[in-house]
C-alpha positions in Angstrom: 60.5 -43.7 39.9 56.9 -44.5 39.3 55.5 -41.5 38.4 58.1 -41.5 35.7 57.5 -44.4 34.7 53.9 -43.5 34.1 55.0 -40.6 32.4 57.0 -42.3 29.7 54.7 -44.9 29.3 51.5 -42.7 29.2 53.0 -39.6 27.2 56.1 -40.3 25.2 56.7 -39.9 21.5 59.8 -42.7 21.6 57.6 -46.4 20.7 60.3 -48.0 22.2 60.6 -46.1 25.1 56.4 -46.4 25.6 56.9 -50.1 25.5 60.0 -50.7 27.8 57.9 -48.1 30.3 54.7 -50.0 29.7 56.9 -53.2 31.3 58.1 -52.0 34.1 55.6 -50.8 36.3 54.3 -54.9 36.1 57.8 -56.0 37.5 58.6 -53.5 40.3 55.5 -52.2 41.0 53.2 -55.3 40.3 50.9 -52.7 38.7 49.5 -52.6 34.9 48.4 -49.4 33.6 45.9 -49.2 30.5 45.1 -46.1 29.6 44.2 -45.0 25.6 44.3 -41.3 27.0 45.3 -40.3 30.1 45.9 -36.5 30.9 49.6 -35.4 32.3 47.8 -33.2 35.4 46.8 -37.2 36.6 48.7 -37.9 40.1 48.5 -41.1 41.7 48.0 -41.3 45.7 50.0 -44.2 45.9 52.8 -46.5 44.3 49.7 -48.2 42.6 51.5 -51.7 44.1 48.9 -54.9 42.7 46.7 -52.4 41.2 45.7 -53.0 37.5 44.0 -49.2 36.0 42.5 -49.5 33.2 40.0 -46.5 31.2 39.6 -45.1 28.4 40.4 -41.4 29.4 41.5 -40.0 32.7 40.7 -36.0 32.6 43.2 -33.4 34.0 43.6 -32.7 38.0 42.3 -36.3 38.8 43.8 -38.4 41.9 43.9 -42.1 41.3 43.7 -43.7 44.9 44.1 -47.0 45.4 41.3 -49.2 47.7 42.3 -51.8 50.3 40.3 -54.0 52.3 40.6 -55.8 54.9 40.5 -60.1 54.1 37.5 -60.6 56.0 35.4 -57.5 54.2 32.5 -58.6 52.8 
């Protein structure tokens, strides 16, 4: 459900459906996606859960991982 989620909200013609897609990934996911251009080759590694991504272009066949570290990394 996420990656179509992205989908709509990173590549659909349908405003309305952008900005009900846009929502969604905040509620369930906890994850906000800004993005002016992102390419539709872009996977994500993960369910992006309390990640915010935010760029001005993401290029084709790109991986977005998401980083985790431990509380008491310094």
């Amino acid at each position: 459900m996420f990656d179509k989620l992205v989908k709509i909200n990173c590549h659909s013609k349908n405003i309305l459906l952008r900005k009900i897609a846009g929502n969604l990934p905040g509620k369930f996911y906890c994850c906000q996606i800004n993005c002016i251009e992102i390419d539709k080759t872009v996977l994500f590694a993960h369910h992006a859960r309390g990640c915010i991504i935010i760029a001005a272009k993401i290029c084709e066949n790109r991986v977005v991982w998401k980083l985790q570290f431990p509380n008491n990394f310094r």
